[in-house]
C-alpha positions in Angstrom: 0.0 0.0 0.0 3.1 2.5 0.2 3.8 2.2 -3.3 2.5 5.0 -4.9 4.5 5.1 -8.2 6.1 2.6 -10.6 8.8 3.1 -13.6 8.1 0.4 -16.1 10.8 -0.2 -18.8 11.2 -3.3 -21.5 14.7 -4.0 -19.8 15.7 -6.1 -23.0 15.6 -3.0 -25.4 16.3 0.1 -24.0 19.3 2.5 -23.0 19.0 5.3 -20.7 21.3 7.4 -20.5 20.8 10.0 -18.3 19.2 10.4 -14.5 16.4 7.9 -14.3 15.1 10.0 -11.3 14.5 12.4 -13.9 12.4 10.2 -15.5 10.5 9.4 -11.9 10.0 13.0 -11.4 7.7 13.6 -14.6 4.9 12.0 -12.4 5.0 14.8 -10.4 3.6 16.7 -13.2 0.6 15.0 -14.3 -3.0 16.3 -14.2 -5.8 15.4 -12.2 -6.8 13.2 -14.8 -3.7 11.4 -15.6 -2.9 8.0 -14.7 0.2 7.4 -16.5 3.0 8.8 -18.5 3.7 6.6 -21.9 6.2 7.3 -24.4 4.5 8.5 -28.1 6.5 6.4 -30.7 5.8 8.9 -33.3 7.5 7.2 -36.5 5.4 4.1 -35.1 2.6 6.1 -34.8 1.2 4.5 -31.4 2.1 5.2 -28.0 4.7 2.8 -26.4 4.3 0.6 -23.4 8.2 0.3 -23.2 8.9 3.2 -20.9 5.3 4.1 -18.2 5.0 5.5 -15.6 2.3 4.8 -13.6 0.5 6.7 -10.7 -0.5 3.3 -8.7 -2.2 5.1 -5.8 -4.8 6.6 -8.9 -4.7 3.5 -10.3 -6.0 1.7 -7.4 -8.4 4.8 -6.6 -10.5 5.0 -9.7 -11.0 1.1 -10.3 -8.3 1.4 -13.2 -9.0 -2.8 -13.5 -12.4 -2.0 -14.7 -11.1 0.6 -17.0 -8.7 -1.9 -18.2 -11.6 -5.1 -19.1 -13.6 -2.5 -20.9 -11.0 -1.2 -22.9 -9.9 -5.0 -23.2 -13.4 -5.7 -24.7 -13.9 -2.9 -26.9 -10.4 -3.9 -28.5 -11.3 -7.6 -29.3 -14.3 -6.7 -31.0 -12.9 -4.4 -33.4 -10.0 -7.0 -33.8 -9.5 -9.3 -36.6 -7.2 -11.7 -35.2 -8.8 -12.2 -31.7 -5.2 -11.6 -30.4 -4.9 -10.8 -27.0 -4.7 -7.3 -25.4 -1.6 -6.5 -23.4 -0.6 -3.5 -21.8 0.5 -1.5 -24.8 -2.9 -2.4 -26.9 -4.6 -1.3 -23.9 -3.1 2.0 -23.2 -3.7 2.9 -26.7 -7.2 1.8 -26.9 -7.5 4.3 -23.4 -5.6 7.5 -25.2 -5.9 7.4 -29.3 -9.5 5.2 -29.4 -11.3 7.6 -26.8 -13.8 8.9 -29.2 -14.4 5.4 -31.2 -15.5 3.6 -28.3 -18.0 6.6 -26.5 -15.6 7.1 -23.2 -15.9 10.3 -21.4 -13.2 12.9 -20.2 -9.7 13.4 -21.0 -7.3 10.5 -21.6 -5.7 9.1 -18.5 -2.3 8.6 -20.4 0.4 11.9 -20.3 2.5 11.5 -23.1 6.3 11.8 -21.7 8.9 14.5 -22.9 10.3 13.0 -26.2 14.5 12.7 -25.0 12.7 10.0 -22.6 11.3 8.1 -25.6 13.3 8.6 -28.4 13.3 5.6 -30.9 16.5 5.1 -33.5 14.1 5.5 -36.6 15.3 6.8 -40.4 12.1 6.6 -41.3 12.7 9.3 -44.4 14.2 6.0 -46.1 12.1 3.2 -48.0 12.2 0.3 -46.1 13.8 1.8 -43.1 12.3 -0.9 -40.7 12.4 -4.2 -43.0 15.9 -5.3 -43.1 14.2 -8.0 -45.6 14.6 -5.5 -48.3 18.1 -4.4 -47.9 20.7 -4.9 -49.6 23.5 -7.4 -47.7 26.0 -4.8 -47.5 23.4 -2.2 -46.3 22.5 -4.7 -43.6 26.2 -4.9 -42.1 26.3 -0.6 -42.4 22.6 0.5 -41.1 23.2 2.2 -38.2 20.9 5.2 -36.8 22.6 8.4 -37.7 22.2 10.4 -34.0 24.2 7.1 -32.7 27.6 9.4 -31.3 29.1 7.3 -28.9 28.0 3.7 -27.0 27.3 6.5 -23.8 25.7 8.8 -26.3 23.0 9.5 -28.8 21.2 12.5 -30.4 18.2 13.2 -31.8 19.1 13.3 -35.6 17.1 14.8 -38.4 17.9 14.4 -42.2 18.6 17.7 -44.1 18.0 18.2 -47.8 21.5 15.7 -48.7 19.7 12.9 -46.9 16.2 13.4 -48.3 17.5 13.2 -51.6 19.8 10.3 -51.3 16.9 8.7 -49.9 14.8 8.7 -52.8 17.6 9.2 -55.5 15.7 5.9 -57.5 12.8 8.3 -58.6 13.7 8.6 -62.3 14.3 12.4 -64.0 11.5 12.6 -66.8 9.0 14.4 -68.4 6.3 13.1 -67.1 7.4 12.6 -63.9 7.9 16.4 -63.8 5.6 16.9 -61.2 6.9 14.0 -58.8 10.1 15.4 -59.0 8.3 19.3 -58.5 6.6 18.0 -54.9 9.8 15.8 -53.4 11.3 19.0 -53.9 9.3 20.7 -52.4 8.6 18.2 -49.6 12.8 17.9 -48.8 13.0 21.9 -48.8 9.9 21.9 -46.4 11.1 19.0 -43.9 14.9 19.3 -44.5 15.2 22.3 -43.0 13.6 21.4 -39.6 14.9 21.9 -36.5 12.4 20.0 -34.4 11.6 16.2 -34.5 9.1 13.5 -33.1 6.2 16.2 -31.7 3.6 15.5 -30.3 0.2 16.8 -28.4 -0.4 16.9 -25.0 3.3 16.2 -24.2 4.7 17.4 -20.8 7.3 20.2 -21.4 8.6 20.6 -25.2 6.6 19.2 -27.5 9.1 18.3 -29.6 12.8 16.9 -29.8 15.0 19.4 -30.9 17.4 18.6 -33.5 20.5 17.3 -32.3 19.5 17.4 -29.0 21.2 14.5 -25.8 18.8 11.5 -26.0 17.7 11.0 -21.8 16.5 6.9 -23.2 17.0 5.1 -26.4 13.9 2.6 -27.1 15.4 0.0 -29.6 12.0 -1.8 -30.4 10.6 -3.9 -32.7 12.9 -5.3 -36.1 15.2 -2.7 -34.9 16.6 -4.8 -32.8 18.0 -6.6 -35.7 19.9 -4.2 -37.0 23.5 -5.1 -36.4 24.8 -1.7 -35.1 21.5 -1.6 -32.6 22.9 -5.4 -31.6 26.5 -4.3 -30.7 25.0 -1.2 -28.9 22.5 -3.3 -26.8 25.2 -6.0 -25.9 
């Protein structure tokens, strides 16, 4: 009954780097209505259950089991697989699927300052996530550009050189004029940013900034089987 907050991390995928206690301390910042903090895997585009933390004494409070089987329900009916709903499913049904199932208020879930969810995506390239597709001596090279040192890593963001290298294989014709006219436009638009990875709601920044220290490095999903995400993990 004294426990009154919990950090919950995958152990198996992630790095932090910097004061965990800093981590701890974003609970002290939730609202009223806020159960949890999740991390907001924006080039996933769901919210993580990797890194939470959870308000327990709310939790136990407002009957957050009963939240939980309701949520649990609503997601197996719209499923197509009958899979089962774990935490993760569950915490997006609660925060995204608000609106689609009827529930009422705010979402419980606070999405967490982005350098405490940062995930080692390129997703500007085709492919980026399916190793499948790669060439073999792309395999042995892919590495995550913002990756400095093994005890640090920054929040990269592509500029107009990587955009274009990334989508070099669209051919220069006439009538492809006007594909060429809008990926110009879209790497002068996106290679000049200097944010990355916003999101709503977030506590503090809503945004990473552009080469800024990464607090935890989420490796999940096929990342993990990149080599250069291997070494770092091991």
């Amino acid at each position: 009954e004294d426990v009154h907050r919990v950090v919950s991390l995958d152990l198996g995928d992630i790095i932090v780097f910097d004061d965990i206690k800093q981590l701890w301390d974003v609970g002290d910042h939730m609202e009223e209505h806020h159960l949890m903090a999740a991390a907001h895997a924006v080039p996933l585009s769901h919210v993580n259950g990797g890194v939470v933390v959870y308000d327990v004494a709310r939790m136990k409070s407002r009957n957050f089991t009963e939240m939980s089987l309701r949520a649990v329900k609503d997601g197996l009916r719209a499923s197509k697989d009958d899979a089962c709903l774990r935490d993760q499913s569950i915490i997006n049904v609660l925060h995204f699927m608000r609106a689609d199932y009827g529930y009422d208020g705010p979402s419980p879930v606070m999405i967490l300052p982005c350098r405490w969810s940062v995930f080692p995506a390129t997703e500007w390239q085709q492919g980026w996530n399916s190793p499948e597709m790669w060439l073999e001596e792309v395999v042995e090279r892919k590495r995550y550009p913002g990756l400095i040192s093994k005890d640090r890593v920054e929040v990269f963001c592509p500029d107009e050189t990587d955009l274009l290298a990334a989508w070099a294989f669209i051919p220069f014709s006439e009538a492809g004029e006007s594909r060429q006219a809008r990926l110009r436009q879209f790497v002068s638009h996106l290679g000049r940013k200097k944010e990355a990875y916003c999101s709503k709601k977030t506590f503090g920044s809503r945004c990473c900034e552009c080469g800024e220290s990464v607090a935890l490095l989420h490796v999940a999903g096929d990342m993990k089987s990149w080599p250069s995400m291997r070494n770092l993990l091991h």
